[in-house]
C-alpha positions in Angstrom: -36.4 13.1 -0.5 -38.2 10.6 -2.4 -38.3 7.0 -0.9 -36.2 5.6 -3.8 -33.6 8.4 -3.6 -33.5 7.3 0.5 -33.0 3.7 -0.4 -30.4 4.5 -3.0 -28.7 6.6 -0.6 -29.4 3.8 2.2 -27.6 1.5 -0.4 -25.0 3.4 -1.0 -24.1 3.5 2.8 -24.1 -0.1 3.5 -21.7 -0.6 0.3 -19.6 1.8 2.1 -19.4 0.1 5.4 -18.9 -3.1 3.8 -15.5 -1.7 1.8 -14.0 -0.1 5.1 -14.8 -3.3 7.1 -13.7 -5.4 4.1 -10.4 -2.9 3.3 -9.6 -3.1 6.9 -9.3 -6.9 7.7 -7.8 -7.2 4.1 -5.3 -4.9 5.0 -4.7 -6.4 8.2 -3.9 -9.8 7.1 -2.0 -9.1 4.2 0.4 -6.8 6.0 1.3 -9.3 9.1 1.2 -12.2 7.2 4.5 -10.4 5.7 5.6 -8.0 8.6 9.1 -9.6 9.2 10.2 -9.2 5.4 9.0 -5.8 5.2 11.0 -5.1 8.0 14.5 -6.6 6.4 13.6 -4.9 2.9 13.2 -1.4 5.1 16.5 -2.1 6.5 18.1 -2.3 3.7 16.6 0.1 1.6 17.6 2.6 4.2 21.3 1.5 4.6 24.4 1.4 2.4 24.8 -2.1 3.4 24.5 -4.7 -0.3 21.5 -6.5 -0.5 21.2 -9.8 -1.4 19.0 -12.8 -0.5 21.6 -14.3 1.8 22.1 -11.0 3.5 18.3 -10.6 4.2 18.1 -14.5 5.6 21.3 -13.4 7.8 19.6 -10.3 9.4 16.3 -12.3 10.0 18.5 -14.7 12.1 20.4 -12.0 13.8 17.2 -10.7 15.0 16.0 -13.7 15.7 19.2 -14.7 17.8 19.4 -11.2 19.8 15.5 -10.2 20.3 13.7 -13.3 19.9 11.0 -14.3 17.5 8.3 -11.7 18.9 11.1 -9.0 17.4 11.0 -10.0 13.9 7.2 -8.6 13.9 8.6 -5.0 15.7 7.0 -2.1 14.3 4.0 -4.4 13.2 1.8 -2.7 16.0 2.6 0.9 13.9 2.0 -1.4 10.6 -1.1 -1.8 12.0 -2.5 1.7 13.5 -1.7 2.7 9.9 -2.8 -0.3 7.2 -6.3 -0.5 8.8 -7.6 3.1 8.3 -4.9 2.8 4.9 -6.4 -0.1 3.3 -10.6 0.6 4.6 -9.9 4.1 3.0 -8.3 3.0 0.2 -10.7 -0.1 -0.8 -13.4 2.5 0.0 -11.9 5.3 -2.2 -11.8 2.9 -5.3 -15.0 2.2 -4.8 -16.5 6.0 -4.9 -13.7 6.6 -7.6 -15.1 4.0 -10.0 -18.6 5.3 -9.4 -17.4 9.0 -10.0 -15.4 8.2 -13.0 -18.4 6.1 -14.2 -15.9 2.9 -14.5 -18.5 0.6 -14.8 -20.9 2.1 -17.5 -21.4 0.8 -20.8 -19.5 4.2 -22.6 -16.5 3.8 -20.3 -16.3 -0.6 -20.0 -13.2 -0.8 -21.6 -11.9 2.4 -20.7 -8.2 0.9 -19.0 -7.4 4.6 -18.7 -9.8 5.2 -16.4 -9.7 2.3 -14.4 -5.7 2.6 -13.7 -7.2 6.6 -12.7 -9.7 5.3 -10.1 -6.6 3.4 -8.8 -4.2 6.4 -8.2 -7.1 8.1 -7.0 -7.2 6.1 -4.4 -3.8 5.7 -3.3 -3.6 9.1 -3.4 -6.4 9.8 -0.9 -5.4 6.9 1.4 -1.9 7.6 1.3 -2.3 11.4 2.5 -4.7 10.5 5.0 -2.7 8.0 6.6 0.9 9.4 6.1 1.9 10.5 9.4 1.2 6.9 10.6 3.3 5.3 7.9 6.3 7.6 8.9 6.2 6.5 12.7 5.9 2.5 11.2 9.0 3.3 9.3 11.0 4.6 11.9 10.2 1.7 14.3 10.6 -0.7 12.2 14.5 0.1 11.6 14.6 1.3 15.4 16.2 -1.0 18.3 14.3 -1.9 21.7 16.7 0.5 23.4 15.2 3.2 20.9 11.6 3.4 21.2 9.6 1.0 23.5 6.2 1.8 21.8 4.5 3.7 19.1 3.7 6.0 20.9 7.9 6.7 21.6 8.0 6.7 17.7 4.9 9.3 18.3 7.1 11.3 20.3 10.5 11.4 18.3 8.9 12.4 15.2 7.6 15.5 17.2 10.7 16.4 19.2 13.9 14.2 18.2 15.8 12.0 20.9 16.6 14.3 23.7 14.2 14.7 26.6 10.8 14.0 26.8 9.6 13.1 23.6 6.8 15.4 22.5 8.9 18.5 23.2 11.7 16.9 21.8 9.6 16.7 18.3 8.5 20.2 17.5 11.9 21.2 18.1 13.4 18.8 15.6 11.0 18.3 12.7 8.3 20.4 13.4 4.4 19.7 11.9 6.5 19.1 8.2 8.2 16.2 10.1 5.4 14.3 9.9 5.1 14.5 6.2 8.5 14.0 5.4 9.1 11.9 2.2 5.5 12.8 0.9 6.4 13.8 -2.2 8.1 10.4 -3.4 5.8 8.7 -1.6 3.0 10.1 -4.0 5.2 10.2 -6.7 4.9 6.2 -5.8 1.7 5.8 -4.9 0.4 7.0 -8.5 1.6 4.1 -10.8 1.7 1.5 -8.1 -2.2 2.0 -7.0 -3.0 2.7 -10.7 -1.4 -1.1 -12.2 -2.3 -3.1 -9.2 -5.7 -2.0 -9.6 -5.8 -2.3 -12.7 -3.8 -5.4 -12.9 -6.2 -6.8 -10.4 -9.6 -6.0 -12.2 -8.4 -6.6 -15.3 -6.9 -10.2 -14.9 -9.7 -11.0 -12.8 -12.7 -10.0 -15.4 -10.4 -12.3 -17.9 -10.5 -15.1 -16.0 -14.1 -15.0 -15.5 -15.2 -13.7 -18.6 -13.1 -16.2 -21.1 -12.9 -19.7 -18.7 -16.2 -19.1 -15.9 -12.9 -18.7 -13.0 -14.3 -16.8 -10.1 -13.2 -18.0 -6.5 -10.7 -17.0 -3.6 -8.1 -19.1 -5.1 -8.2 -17.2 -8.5 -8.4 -14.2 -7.1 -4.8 -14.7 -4.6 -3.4 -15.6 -8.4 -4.7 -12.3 -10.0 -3.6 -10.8 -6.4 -0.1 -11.6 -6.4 0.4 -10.6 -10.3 -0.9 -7.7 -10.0 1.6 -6.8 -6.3 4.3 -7.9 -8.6 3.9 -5.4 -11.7 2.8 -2.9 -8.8 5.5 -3.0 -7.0 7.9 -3.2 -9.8 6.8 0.2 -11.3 7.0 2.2 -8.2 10.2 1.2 -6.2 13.0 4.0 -7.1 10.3 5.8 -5.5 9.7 3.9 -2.2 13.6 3.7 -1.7 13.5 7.4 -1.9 10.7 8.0 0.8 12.0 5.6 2.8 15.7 7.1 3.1 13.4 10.4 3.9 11.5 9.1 6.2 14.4 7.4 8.6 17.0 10.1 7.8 16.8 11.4 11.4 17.8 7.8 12.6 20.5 7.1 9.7 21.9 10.7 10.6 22.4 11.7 6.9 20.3 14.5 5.7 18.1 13.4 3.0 16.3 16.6 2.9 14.1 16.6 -0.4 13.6 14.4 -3.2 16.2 16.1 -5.7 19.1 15.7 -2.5 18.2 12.3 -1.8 18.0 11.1 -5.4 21.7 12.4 -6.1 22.8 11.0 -3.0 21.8 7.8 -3.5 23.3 8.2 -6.9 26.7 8.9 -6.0 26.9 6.2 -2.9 25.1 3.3 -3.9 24.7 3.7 -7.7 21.5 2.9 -9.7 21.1 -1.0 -9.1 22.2 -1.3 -5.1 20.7 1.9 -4.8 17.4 2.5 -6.6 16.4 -1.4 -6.7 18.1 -2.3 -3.8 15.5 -5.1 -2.3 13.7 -5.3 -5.3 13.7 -9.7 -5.6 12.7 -9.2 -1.9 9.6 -7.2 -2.9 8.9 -9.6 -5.5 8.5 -12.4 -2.9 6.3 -10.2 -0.1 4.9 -7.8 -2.2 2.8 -10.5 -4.8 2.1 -12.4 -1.2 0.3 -9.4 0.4 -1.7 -7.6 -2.7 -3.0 -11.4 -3.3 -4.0 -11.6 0.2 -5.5 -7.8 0.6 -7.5 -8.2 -2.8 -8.1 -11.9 -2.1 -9.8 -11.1 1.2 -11.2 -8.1 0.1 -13.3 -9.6 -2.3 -14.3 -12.6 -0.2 -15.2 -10.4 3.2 -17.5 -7.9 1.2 -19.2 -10.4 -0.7 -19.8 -12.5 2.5 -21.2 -9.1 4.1 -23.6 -8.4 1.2 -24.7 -12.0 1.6 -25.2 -11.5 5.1 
């Protein structure tokens, strides 16, 4: 290997290390910074009970009033053995995508197509690597104290049910497809909501610097929070479908594939309780945690190259 191929390559690894450790604190803050509203929009989405923005401030107070304050971050721990090794992949997918798909070359510059690809891309590959762990965050999160104590009780129900002790009680139950179920949606979901925010992101953000010289944290939380808005907003049928999946052995009803859950949800709940069910909530958290995650992104792994 010639030296300039071993320095490319050397490159090439340190970029890499820097979008992990980057991806991973990003993913970090974002997510706890908004942990107690992700846990009342998971509620929700996964009950029959109406939404609406007094109904979310009154289960935050329940919870408050019965469990304490330390309760309204429950399942954060599960939030967080999943967004780390989520968001470092993820970050660090984009990355390899855009190099792959030759984002950044003078042929492809304005290619929007291929940047919203690089996106999916990398939703995709995060999402399926991490997916078990977001399943056992989902469960915990609309889970009391009396059901699991820990993630690793989560671990065990999604292995072997309620009865007995856990890991035996999982196989039995679910089996190895229990931890993948709600994949399909969740992919289905992942697709255009990686793809526009993304896009979204790098597009707004190369506008601002390009056309008025704007390039600092406080632009980029701005470009952030647009892009978790139109994000979120073209992906959420989707992540109330997964998310019915994903709890159905807690909620007792049987939402057993995508076509089943979709007609269920249908014929209970209707197409605005039940498909967008949450949605203003989303529009609140989700714009606060993609500005945060791309904010602190960018900021982390350019303070790394400096260093």
């Amino acid at each position: 290997m010639m030296a300039h191929d071993i320095q490319k390559h050397d490159s090439n690894s340190t970029n890499v290390l820097h979008s992990l450790a980057a991806g991973a604190i990003a993913g970090a803050l974002a997510k706890s910074t908004i942990a107690p509203l992700d846990r009342t929009k998971i509620n929700f989405q996964i009950s029959q009970e109406p939404y609406s923005g007094r109904a979310a401030l009154k289960f935050l107070s329940d919870t408050y009033a019965k469990d304490g304050f330390i309760w309204l971050w429950r399942g954060n721990t599960a939030t967080m053995t999943r967004i780390i090794p989520y968001a470092a992949i993820q970050f660090t997918a984009f990355e390899q995508w855009r190099k792959l798909l030759e984002v950044d070359s003078l042929n492809t510059k304005n290619n929007g197509g291929l940047k919203f690809l690089s996106g999916s891309l990398a939703g995709v590959t995060s999402q399926t690597l991490t997916y078990p762990l977001d399943l056992a965050r989902a469960r915990m999160a609309v889970s009391t104290k009396n059901d699991y104590k820990s993630l690793g009780d989560v671990k065990y129900l999604i292995l072997n049910g309620f009865n007995d002790t856990v890991f035996k009680k999982t196989f039995k139950v679910e089996g190895i497809k229990g931890f993948y179920r709600g994949y399909v949606p969740t992919i289905l979901g992942i697709i255009p909501y990686a793809g526009t925010s993304f896009f979204t992101y790098g597009s707004l953000k190369s506008f601002m610097k390009e056309k008025h010289g704007y390039e600092n944290t406080v632009v980029n939380l701005a470009c952030g929070a647009v892009a978790g808005m139109a994000g979120q907003s073209s992906s959420y049928p989707l992540d109330i479908i997964r998310r019915k999946m994903q709890t159905s052995i807690i909620t007792g009803i049987n939402y057993s594939n995508l076509r089943t859950t979709f007609i269920m949800i249908y014929k209970t709940e209707g197409i605005r309780q039940g498909f967008f069910k949450g949605l203003s909530m989303n529009w609140i958290k989700g714009p606060i945690a993609t500005g945060i995650s791309f904010a602190t992104y960018d900021f982390v792994r350019k303070t790394l190259k400096n260093i």
